[in-house]
N, C-alpha and C positions, 0 to 999 in steps of 0.2 A: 482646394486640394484635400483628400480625404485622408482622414488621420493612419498614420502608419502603423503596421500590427508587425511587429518580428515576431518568430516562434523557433523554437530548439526542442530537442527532446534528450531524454538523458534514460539509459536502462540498467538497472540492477539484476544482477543473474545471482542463480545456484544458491538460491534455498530452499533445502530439502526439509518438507514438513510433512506433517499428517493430522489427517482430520477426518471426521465425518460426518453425511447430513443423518442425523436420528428418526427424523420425520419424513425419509424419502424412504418410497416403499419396494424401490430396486434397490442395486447393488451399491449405490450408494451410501445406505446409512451403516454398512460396515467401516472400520479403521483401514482406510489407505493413504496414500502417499503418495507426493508431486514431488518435485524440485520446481519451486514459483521464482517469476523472475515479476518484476514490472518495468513500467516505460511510463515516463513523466514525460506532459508534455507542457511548457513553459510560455510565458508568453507576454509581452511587453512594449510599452507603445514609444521609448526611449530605449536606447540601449545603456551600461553603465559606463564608467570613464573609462574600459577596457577594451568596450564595442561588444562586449556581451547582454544577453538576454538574460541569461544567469552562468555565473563561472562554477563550471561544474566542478570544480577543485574545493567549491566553498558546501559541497553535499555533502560532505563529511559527516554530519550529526544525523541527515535521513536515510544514509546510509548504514550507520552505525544502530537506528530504529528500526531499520527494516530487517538488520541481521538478528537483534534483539529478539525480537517478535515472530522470524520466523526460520528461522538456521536450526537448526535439527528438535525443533517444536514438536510439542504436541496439541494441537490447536478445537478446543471446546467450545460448543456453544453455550452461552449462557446457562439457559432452559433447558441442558442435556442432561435427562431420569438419570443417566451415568456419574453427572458430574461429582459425588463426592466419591465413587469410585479412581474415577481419577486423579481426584487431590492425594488418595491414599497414595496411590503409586507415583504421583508425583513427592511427596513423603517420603517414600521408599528410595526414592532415587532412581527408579523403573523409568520414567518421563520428565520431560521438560514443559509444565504443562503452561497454557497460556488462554484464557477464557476473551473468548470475544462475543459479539451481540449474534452476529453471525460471521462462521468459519467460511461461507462462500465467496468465490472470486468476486461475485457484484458489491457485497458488502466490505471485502478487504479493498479492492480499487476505492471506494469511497471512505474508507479508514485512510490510507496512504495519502487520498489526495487532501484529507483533512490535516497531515501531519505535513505535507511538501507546503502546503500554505502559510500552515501557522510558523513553519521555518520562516518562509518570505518575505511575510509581512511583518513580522518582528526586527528584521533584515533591513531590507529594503523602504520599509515604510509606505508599501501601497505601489512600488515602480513597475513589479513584477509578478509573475502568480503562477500557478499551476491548472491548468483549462482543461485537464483531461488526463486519465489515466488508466494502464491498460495492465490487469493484471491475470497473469497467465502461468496455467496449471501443466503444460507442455505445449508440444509445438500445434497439437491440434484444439485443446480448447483454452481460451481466452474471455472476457470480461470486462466493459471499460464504465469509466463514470466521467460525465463530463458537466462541468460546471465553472461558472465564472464566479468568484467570492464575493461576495455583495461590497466591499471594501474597493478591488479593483473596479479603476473608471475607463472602459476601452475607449 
């Protein structure tokens, strides 16, 4: 009999942030703004003594990260010629600024899903995991990372 795979998915809405790519040569390397939501998708070869995959009552702390990092942000790259412009007015109290390696949806999906993990498997001890995640700039572009954590045993 082949081993069982349950999966759930859980989504985070209405974070409004702003960022932009510096090194794209449209209109994107100016400052604009999304409202990002994502979508966890979960995944487990037992369920827990509740018959859950994961109790989504117990995302409390990666939902409280995700609002962190991007609820009325101002979100920089690393390597942005800007960035000490930014820390001024993050200084100033002008922005909420928050530095990442990259501000783009490919790269924040795979920040999120490194943070829905490292919840899990702190958690859970290896039962559960996070195998995908989709993170989305409006209703027409979107972003996912998908990956099994070398920890979980499918």
């Amino acid at each position: 009999m082949p081993t069982p795979a349950y999966s759930c998915s859980k989504t985070f809405s209405g974070y409004p942030c702003c960022h932009r790519q510096w090194r794209h040569q449209g209109h994107c390397r100016f400052v604009h703004g999304y409202s990002r939501s994502f979508s966890f998708w979960f995944r487990a070869n037992e369920l827990d003594d509740c018959g859950f995959v994961v109790d989504f009552s117990s995302l409390k702390q990666l939902e409280a990260r995700l609002a962190d990092q991007f609820d009325h942000t101002f979100l920089a790259n690393a390597d942005d010629p800007l960035l000490s412009t930014w820390r001024q007015l993050h200084d100033q109290g002008a922005l909420d600024l928050r530095v990442m390696a990259n501000v783009g949806m490919e790269a924040s999906a795979e920040l999120v899903w490194g943070w829905a993990n490292e919840l899990l498997h702190g958690r859970d001890s290896g039962r559960s995991c996070c195998w995908k995640v989709e993170a989305r700039e409006n209703e027409k572009n979107a972003a996912c990372f998908e990956a099994l954590p070398g920890w979980f045993k499918p």
